[in-house]
N, C-alpha and C positions, 0 to 999 in steps of 0.2 A: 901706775897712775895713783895719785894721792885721793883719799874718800877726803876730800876738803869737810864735809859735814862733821862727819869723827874728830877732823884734828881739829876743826875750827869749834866745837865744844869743849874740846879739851883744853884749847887755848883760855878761853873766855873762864873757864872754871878755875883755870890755876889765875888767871888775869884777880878774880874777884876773891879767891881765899887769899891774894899776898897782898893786895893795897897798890893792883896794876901793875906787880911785877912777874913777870914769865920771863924765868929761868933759861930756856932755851934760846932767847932775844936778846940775852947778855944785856946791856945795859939802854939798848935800845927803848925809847918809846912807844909803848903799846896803848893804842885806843877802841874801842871796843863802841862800834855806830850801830845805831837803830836806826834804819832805814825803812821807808815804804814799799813794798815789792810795785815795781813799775806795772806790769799786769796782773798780780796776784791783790797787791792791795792789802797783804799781810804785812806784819813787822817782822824786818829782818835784824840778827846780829850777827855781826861781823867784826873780826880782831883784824886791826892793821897798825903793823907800823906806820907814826905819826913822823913829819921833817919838817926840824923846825929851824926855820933862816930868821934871822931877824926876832921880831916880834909875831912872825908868821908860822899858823901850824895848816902845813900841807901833808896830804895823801898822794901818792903817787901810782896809779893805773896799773902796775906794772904786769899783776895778774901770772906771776914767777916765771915773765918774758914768750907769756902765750901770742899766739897769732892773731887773738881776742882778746878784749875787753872785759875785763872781770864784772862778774856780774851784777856786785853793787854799784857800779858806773853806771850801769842804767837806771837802779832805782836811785841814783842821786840824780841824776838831770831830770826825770821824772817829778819827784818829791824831794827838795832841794832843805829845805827842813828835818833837822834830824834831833835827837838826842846822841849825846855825846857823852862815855863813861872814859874820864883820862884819871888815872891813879883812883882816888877816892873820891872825888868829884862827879858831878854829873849835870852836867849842863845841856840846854837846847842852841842851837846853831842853825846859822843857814850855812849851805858852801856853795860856792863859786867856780866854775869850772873858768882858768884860765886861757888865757887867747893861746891858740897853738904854738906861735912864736913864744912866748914869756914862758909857757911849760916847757919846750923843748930847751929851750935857755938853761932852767933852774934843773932841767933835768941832767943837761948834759956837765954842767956844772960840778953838781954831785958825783954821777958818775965817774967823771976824774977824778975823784979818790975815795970810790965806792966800788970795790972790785964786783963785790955781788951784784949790784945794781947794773954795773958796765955791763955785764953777761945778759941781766934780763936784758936791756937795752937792745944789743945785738943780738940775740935769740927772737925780742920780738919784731925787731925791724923785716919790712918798710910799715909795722904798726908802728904809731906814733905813741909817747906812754903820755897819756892824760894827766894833770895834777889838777886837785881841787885845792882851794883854802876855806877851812872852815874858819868861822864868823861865831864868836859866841853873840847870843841876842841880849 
């Protein structure tokens, strides 16, 4: 099992010495949320790949196709407010968790030609994977 704590500072660290790019994410979008811990009340940071349809930037719950919900899904429904680090930038947002139909939509969307995503998908089924859109303010 992965110490998420370890890799996830080690994300965020290469995240901010390259101007948001980690290496290992290949060209992917990385965003890097400060969240409010839902019972702790601390600030949390966390590195997520960002998907972006449209003029829309989404987070996808996927939590690397666990049986759960990753753990900043509950501090976003909780404290819906975050600060957002995308490349160099740094902005405050709110997100939005979409209707289950409209996630599952975009999600399965993706996944059709998203081989890694297809796996979390099915790994975590009958969980549903959550997406938010984050809202710059």
């Amino acid at each position: 099992m992965r110490d998420w704590t370890t890799f996830n500072a080690s994300v965020i660290e290469e995240f901010r010495a390259n101007a948001g790019h980690v290496a290992r994410f290949g060209d992917l979008p990385v965003v890097v949320l400060h969240t409010i811990g839902a019972r702790s009340g601390s600030v949390r940071e966390v590195p997520l790949i960002a998907v972006f349809i449209d003029d829309r930037m989404l987070l996808f719950g996927t939590a690397a196709g666990a049986a759960t919900h990753p753990s900043w899904y509950f501090n976003l429904v909780a404290n819906p407010t975050i600060t957002v680090e995308y490349g160099t930038e740094t902005f405050t947002a709110d997100v939005v968790l979409l209707s289950p139909a409209e996630g599952e939509r975009i999600v399965l969307d993706r996944a059709a030609s998203t081989p890694q995503l297809a796996d979390y998908v099915a790994a975590a089924a009958p969980r549903a994977i959550p997406v938010f859109e984050i809202l710059r303010l």
